[in-house]
SEDODO-826902 format. One record per residue: y, z, x of N, C-alpha, C in turn; residue in one letter. Coordinates in steps of 0.2 Angstrom, whole numbers, plus 5000, padded with zeros to 4 digits. Each point is the difference from the previous one (the first is absolute). Example, Ala and Ser with C-alpha at 12.3 -4.5 7.8 and 13.67 -1.06 7.14 Angstrom:
% SEDODO-826902
497250395066500650004996500650005004A
500549964998500650015004500550034996S
//
This chain:
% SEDODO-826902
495751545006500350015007499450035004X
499749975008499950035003500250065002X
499550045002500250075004499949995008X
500050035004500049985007499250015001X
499550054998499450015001499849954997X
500049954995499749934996500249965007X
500650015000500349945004499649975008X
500050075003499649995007499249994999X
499850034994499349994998500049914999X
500149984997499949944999500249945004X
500750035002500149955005499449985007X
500050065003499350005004499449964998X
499749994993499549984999500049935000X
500649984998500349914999500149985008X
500250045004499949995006499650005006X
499350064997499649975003499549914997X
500150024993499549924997500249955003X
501049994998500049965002500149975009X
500050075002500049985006499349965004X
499550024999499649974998499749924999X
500349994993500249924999500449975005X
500550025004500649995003499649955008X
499550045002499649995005499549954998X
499650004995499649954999500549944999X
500549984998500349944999500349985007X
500450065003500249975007499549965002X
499350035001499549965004499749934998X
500150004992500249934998500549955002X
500550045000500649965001499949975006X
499850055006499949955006499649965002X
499250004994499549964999500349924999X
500450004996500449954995500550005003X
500450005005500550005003500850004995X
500050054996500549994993500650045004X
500349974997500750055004500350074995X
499950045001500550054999500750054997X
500250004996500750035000499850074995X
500350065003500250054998500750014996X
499850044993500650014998499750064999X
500850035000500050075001500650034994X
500150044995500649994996500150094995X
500450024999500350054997500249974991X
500250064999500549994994500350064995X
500550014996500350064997500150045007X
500449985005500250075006500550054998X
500349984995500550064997500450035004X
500149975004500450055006499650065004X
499550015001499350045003500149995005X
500450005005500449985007499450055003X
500050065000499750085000499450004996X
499450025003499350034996500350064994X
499649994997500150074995499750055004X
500250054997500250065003499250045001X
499850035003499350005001499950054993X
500450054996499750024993500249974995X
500149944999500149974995499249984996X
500050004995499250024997499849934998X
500449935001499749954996499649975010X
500750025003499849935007500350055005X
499950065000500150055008499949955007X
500449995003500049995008500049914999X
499949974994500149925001500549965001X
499949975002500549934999500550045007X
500649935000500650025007499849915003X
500649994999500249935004499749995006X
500250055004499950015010499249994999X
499650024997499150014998500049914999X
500349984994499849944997500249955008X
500350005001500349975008499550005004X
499850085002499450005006499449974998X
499650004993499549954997500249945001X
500549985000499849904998500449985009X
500350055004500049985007499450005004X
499550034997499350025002499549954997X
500249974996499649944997500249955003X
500749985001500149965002499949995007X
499750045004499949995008499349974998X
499750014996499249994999499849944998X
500849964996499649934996500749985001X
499749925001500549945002500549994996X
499849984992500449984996500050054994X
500650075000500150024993500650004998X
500250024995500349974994500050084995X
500950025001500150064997500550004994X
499650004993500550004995500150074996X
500550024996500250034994500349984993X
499450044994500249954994500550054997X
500550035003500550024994500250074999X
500650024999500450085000499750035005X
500649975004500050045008500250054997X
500749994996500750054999499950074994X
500250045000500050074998499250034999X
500250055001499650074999500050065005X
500549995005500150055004501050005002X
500050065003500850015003500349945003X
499449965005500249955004500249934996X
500149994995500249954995500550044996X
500250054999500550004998500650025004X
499850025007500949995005500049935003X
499449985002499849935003500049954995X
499949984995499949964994499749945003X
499650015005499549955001499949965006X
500750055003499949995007499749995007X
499550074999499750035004499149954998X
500150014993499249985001499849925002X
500649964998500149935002499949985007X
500350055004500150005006499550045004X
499750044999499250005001499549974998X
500049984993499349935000500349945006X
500549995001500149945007499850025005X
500150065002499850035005499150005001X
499850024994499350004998499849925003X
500249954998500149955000499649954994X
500250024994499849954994500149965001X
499549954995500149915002500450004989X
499850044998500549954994499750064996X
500550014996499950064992500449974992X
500050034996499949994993500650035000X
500349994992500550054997499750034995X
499950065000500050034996500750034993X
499850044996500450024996500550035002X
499750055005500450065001500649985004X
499849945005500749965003500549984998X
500150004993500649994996500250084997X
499850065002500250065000500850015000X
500349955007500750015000500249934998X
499949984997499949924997500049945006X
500449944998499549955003500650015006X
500650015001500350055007499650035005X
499850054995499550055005499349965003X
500049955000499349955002500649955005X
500449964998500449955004500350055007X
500250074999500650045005499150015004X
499650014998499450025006499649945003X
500349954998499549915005499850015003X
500950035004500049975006499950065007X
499650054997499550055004499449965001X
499749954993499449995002499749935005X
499450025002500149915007499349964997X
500050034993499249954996500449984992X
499949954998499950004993499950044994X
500450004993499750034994499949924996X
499350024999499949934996499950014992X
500149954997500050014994500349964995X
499449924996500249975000499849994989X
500250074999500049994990500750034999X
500550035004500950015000500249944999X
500249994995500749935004500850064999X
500049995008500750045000500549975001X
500249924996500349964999500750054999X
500849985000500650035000499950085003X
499650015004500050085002500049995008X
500050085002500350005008499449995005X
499549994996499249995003499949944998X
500249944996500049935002500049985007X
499349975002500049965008499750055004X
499950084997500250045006499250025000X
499349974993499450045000499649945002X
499749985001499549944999499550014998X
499849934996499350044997499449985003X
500049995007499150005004500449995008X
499550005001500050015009499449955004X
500049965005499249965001499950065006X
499550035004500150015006499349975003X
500149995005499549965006499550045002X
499450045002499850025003499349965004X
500050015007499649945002499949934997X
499649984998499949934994500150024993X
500150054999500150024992500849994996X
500050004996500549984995500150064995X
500550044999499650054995500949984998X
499949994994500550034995500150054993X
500550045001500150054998500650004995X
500050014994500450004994500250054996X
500650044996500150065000499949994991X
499850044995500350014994500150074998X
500650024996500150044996499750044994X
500150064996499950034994501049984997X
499950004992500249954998500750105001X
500649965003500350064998500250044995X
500049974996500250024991499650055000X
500550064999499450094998500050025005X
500049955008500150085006500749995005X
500349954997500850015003500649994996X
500450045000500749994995500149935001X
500449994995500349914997500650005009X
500350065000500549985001499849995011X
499450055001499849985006499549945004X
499849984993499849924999500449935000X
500650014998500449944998499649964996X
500049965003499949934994499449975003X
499550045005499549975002499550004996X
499649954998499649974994499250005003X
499450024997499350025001499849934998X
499549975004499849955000499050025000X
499649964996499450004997499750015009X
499550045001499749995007499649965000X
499449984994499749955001500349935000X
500550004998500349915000500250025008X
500250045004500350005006499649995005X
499350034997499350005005499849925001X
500149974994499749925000500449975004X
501050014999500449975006499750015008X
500150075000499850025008499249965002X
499550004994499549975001500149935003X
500349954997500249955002500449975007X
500350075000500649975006499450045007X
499750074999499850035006499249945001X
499850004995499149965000500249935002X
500149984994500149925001500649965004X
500550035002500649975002499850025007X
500150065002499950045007499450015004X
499650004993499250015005499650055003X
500450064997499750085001499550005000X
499850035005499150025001499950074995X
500650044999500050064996500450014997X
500250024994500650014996499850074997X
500550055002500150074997500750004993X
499850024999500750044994499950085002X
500950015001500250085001500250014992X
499850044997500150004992500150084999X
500550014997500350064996500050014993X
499449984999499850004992499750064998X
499750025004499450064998499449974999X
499250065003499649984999499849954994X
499950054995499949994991500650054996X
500049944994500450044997499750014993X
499950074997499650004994500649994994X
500649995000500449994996500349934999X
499749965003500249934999500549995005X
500149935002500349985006499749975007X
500449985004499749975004499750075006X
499449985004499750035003499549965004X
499850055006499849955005499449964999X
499650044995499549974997500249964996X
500150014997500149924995500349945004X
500350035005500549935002499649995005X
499350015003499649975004499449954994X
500050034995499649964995500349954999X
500450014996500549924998500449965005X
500050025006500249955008499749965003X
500149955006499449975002500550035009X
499249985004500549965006500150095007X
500050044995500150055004499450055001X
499850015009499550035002500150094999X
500750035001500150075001500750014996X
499950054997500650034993500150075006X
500650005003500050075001500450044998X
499950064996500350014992500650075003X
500350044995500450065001500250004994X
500550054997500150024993499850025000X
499150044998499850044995499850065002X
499949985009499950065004499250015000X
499749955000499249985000499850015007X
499550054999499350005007499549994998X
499849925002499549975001499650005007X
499450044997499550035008500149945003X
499849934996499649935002500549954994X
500349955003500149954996499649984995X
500750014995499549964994499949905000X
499250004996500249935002499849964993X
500649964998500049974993500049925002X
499649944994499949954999501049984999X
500149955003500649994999499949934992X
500649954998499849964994499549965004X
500049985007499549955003499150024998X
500050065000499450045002500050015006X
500349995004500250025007500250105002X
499750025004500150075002500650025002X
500250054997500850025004499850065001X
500450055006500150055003500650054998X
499850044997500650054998500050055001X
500650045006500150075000500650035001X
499950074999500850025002499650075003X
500550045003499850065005500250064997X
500350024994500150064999500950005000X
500150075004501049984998500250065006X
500649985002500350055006499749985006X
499649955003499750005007499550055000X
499550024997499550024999499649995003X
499949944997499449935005500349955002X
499649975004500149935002499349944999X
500249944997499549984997499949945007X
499449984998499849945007499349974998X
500249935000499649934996499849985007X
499749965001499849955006499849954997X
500249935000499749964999499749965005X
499549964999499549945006500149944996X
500549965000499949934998499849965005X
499549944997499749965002500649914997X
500350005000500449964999499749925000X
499549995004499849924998499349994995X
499650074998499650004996500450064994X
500649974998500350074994499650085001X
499950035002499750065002500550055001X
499850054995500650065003499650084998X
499950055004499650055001500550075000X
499950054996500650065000499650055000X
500450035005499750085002500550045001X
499950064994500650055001500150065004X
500350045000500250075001500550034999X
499950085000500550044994500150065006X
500850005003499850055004500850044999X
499550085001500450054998500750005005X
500550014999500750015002500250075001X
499750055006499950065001500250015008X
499850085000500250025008499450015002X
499449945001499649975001500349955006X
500149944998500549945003500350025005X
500350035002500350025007499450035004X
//
C-alpha cells in the first residue's frame, strides 16, 4: 500500500517525464496532421464521494468527487475530443453507500459527466437489485460483455461495447469482468454465468475492428492488474488477446506511475493502467492517430487528486 508521502513523491516525478513526452508528440501530431483523442478514466471509487480525511496516514487530504469533476472540466475546456471512463466498484466503502446504496455516486459521476464504466464486484453488494434499482440515476452506460445475464433482471439492461465518434475517429469501448465466484454470494449473483475474457476479446475484436472499423479499441476490465495466484489478470489477458490498444484496469487497486506496456498474441503493443482506488488519481492517455498510415502515438499522465486542483 502507498503511503501518501510515496504517493505525491512519485506521482510528481511521472508527471513531470511524462509530461514531457506529452509535448514532444503534440508537436508531432501537428507535424503529421494525426488526430487526437483524450482519455481520461478512474477506477475502485468505493464511494469516496469526500477526500480522506487530512490525518489519515495512507492518502490525508486525497481523493473527493467535486476535485475529480474540477480536473476533467479543466481538461476538457483545453482538448476537443475526451473520453471519460471507470473500470469498476463505485459502490461501498464509505457511509454514502450504505443509506444511499448507490445513489448518490451514480448521480454524481453523471453529473461529472462519464462516457461509460465497468461492473465491478462490489456492484452486486446488494445483489443484481441493488444495480437494476440504480440505472436509472445513471445517463452513460455500464459495459460488460463476459456476464451472460440471461433469465436475470439485468438481461438487455448492460451491453457489452459502446462505438463513440470523436471528430474522424471511431473508438470502441468494451467492458469485461473478474469471474464472480469467491467475491459475491451465490444468492446475490443469481444465475449469472462468467464467460472466458480472451474468447470475448476475439468477438469484440471482430465486431469493433473488422465489422465497425474502430481506429481504437479499449477494454474497461475489472480483472486486476496481476494475479500471483492463478486467474485471470490484466496482464495475461493483454498477452493472450488481439485487437486491443488500452486495458483500463480496477480490482487490485494498482498505481501505475506510467502505463504498463505488454506484446499482445499479435506481437502488437497494448496499454495498461489503473490509478490507485478511492479517486486518488486520475489517469490521462492521449492518443495521436494517424489513421491512413496505421500510426498511433501515446502519452501519458498521472495526476494527484488533491486541494491543489481548485
Amino acid at each position: 500500500m502507498w503511503n501518501r508521502r510515496d504517493f505525491l513523491k512519485n506521482i510528481s516525478l511521472a508527471s513531470l517525464v511524462l509530461g514531457t513526452g506529452l509535448i514532444s508528440k503534440r508537436s508531432l501530431a501537428a507535424k503529421n496532421q494525426m488526430q487526437k483523442i483524450t482519455i481520461l478514466h478512474t477506477n475502485d471509487l468505493h464511494s469516496r464521494i469526500d477526500p480522506f480525511p487530512k490525518e489519515d496516514p495512507e492518502f490525508g487530504g486525497l481523493g473527493g468527487f467535486a476535485r475529480i469533476n474540477a480536473l476533467v472540466q479543466k481538461i476538457r475546456k483545453t482538448e476537443d475530443h475526451v473520453l471519460l471512463f471507470d473500470a469498476g466498484d463505485v459502490y461501498q466503502g464509505t457511509p454514502y453507500f450504505n443509506f444511499f446504496e448507490g445513489e448518490a455516486e451514480f448521480k454524481l459521476m453523471s453529473k461529472i459527466g462519464y462516457d461509460a464504466g465497468n461492473i465491478g464486484n462490489h456492484e452486486f453488494d446488494n445483489g443484481i437489485e441493488g444495480i437494476t434499482n440504480q440505472l436509472k440515476h445513471l445517463n452513460f452506460p455500464l459495459l460488460n460483455a463476459n456476464y451472460d445475464f440471461t433469465g436475470t433482471d439485468l438481461e438487455g439492461k448492460i451491453p457489452a461495447y459502446k462505438i463513440f465518434e470523436k471528430g474522424d475517429l471511431k473508438i470502441g469501448v468494451f467492458g469485461v469482468g473478474v469471474d464472480l465466484d469467491g467475491y459475491v454470494e451465490a444468492k446475490n449473483r443469481s444465475t449469472i454465468s462468467y464467460i472466458d475474457p480472451v474468447d470475448v476479446a476475439e468477438k469484440m475484436h471482430r465486431v469493433l475492428k473488422e465489422e465497425q472499423k474502430c481506429d481504437l479499441i479499449i477494454c474497461l476490465s475489472h480483472l486486476g492488474y496481476k494475479n500471483e495466484y492463478g486467474g485471470d489478470s490484466d496482464y495475461d489477458f493483454a498477452k493472450k488477446s488481439r485487437g486491443i490498444d488500452l486495458i483500463i484496469g480496477g480490482h487490485s487497486h494498482t498505481l501505475l506511475e506510467t502505463p504498463d506496456r505488454v506484446l499482445n498474441k499479435d506481437g502488437v503493443e497494448v496499454l495498461i493502467n489503473q490509478v490507485g482506488w478511492a479517486g486518488i488519481a486520475l489517469g490521462r492517455i492521449d492518443f495521436h492517430i494517424d489513421k491512413k498510415n496505421n500510426i498511433k502515438l501515446a502519452a501519458s499522465k498521472l495526476f494527484s487528486v488533491d486541494d491543489k486542483i481548485a
